[in-house]
Phi, psi and omega in degrees: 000133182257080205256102164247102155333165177186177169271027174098155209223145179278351156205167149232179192225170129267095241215154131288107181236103168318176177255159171346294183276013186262169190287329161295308170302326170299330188304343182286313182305352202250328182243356164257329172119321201231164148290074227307302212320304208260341179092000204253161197244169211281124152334110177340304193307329184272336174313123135336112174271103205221115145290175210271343148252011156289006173270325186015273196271311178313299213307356205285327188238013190054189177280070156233189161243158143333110158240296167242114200301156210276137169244106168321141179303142146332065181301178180090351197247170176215154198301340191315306209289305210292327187302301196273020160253336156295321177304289173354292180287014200235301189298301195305344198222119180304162166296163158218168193256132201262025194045207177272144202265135157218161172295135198200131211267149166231097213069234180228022168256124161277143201247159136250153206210144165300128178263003171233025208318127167251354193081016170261328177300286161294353156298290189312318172307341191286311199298331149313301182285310181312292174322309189267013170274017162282339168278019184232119162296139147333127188267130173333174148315290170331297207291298174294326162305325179291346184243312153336298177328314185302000194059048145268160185278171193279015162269311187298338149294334168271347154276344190263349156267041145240352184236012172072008195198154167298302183254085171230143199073261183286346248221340181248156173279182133286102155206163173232129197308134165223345157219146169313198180285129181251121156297141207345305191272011176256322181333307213269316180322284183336306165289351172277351156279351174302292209301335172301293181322274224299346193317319181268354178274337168265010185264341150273137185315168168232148158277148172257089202269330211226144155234127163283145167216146204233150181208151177279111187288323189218200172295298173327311197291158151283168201257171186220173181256125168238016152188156196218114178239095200302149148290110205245011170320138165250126167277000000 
């Protein structure tokens, strides 16, 4: 377990994050510039040449997935508090194996994707997302039109008043972000540099060993990771 405290943070996240020494993290460090845990940045030689704005929108949020989308704390709740209910869910639920990642457009983001989804990945997202939202403030007016705004459907609205996000249950992927909005005619070229870079960082399945939780100092900041909680679950 990786825990660093502070005095509360402007959201926090939940995230699927390799750990340092799996093959999927270099893969990150090679194609974002950085290291998400630690923020340090990958030595020129190792970087991939990915423009700086097909990064954009990712690097804001580092290299992970999605287990529960960035929220504000509750009041009256606390990170203290928010920590040891992830650790909780962390100690209750096995690790799991996501097979192999492969590249895949989402929208108009290119992705890595389970090339096999089975649904233990979104169960547990779900389950995530359910637990910890008596700790996520309820989103404006403002927040939800804005989201609203996006041409989503009418469930993903009714997921975003009741869970603060869209893409939840039926409705979320497994995936981790790799570029900003790309155009039509960029998708394919871009995945065929995954599968080329990537071949040796991606020729094994990955486990989902952890649960992260990344949190923001202020609107401005990127998000960083401030505690790593193993999964310690009997499947």
């Amino acid at each position: 377990m990786k825990r660093a405290m502070s005095g509360g943070h402007y959201r926090y996240a939940v995230y699927f994050s390799p750990r340092r020494e799996e093959p999927l993290a270099e893969f990150g460090r090679r194609w974002f510039g950085f290291d998400t845990e630690t923020r340090e940045p990958t030595p020129q030689e190792r970087r991939w040449p990915i423009p700086t704005g097909f990064l954009r929108t990712p690097r804001r949020y580092g290299f992970h997935a999605t287990l529960k989308a960035p929220f504000r704390l509750r009041e009256g709740r606390t990170e203290r508090a928010l920590l040891e209910a992830v650790e909780a869910l962390a100690a209750e639920n096995p690790p799991l194996e996501l097979g192999l990642l492969v590249p895949k457009e989402l929208g108009s983001f290119l992705t890595l994707q389970q090339s096999m989804p089975n649904g233990e990945v979104d169960d547990l997202a779900f389950t995530i997302v359910r637990d910890l939202d008596p700790f996520r403030q309820p989103l404006t007016e403002e927040e939800q039109d804005r989201i609203f705004g996006k041409g989503i459907t009418r469930q993903q609205k009714a997921n975003v008043f009741t869970w603060g996000y869209p893409y939840v249950g039926d409705d979320y992927i497994f995936h981790l972000t790799l570029t900003s909005i790309l155009a039509p005619h960029e998708i394919e070229p871009w995945k065929a540099k995954v599968v080329e870079w990537g071949m040796e960082y991606l020729a094994e399945p990955v486990m989902l060993r952890d649960l992260c939780v990344f949190a923001q100092a202020s609107a401005e900041e990127p998000f960083r990771l401030i505690a790593r909680f193993p999964l310690k679950g009997v499947a």
